[in-house]
Wavefront OBJ file of the C-alpha trace (Angstrom):
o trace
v -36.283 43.875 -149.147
v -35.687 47.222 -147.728
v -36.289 48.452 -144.426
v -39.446 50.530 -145.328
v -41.331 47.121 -146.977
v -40.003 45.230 -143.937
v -42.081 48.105 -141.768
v -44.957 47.722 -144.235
v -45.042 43.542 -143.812
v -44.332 43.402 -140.138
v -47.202 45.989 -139.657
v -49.446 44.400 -141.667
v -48.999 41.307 -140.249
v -49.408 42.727 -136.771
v -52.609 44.804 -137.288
v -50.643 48.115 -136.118
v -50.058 51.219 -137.531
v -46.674 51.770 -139.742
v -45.611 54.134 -137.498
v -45.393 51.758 -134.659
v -43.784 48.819 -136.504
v -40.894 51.413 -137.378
v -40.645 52.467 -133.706
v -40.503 48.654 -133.027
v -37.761 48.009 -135.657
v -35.596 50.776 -134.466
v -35.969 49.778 -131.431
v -35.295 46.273 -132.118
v -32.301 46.949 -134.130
v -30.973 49.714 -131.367
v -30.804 46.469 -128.731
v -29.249 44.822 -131.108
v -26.287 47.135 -131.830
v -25.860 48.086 -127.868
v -25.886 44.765 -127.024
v -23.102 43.505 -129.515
v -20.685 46.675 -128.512
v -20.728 45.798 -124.769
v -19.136 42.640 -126.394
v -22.515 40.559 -125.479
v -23.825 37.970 -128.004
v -27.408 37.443 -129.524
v -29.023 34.427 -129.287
v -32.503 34.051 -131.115
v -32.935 30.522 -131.137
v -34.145 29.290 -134.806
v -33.366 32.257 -136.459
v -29.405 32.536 -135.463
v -26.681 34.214 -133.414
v -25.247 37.431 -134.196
v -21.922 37.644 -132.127
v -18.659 40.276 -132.283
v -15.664 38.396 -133.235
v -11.963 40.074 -132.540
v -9.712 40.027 -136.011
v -5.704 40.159 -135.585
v -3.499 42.305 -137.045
v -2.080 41.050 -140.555
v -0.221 41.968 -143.836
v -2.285 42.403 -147.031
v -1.415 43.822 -150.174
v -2.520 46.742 -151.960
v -4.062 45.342 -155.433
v -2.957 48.446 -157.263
v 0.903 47.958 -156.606
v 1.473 44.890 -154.978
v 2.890 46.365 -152.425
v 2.786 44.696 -148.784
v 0.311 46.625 -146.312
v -0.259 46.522 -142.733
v -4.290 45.916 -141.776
v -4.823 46.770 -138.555
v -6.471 44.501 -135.940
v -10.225 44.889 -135.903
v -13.715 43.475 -134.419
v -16.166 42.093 -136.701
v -19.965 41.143 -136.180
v -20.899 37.478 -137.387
v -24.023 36.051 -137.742
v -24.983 32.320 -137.635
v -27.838 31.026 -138.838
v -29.560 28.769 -137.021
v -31.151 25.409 -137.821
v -35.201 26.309 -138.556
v -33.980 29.247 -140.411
v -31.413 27.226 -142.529
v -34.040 24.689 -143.434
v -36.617 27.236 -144.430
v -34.092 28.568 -146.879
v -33.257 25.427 -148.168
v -36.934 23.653 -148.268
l 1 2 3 4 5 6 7 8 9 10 11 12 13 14 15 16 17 18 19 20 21 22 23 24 25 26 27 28 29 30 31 32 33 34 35 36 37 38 39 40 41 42 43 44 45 46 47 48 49 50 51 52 53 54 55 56 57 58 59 60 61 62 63 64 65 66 67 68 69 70 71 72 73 74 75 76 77 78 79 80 81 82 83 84 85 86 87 88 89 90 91
């Protein structure tokens, strides 16, 4: 599913206009993103937790030569899922 048919189901389900239910998604997904750069973590209990995790500094190879790389040290979003959406997937 794309974003556009997730804007067509959530306004259909809703009774609003397309137009809105984009606003809303943007919206949603705006909060979302400012929330997890100020470092703060999402909690939507029985859907999941998205949360920004630090990553440290470490060697890799390159896969073309073999040759030893340094990756730098990075943040990474991860998302948890939590337990009514893991047992709707696996029902």
């Amino acid at each position: 599913m794309n974003k556009a048919e997730l804007v067509d189901n959530v306004a259909e389900k809703t009774g609003s206009p397309k137009a809105e239910a984009g606003r809303v998604l943007d919206a949603y997904l705006e909060e979302i993103t400012h929330a997890l750069t100020k470092g703060e973590q999402i909690v939507l209990v029985g859907f999941g937790t998205f949360k920004v995790s630090d990553r440290a500094a470490r060697t890799g190879r390159n896969p073309q030569t073999g040759e030893p790389i340094q990756i730098a040290a990075s943040k990474a979003v991860t998302f948890k899922t939590g337990k009514a959406l893991k047992d709707a997937v696996n029902a």
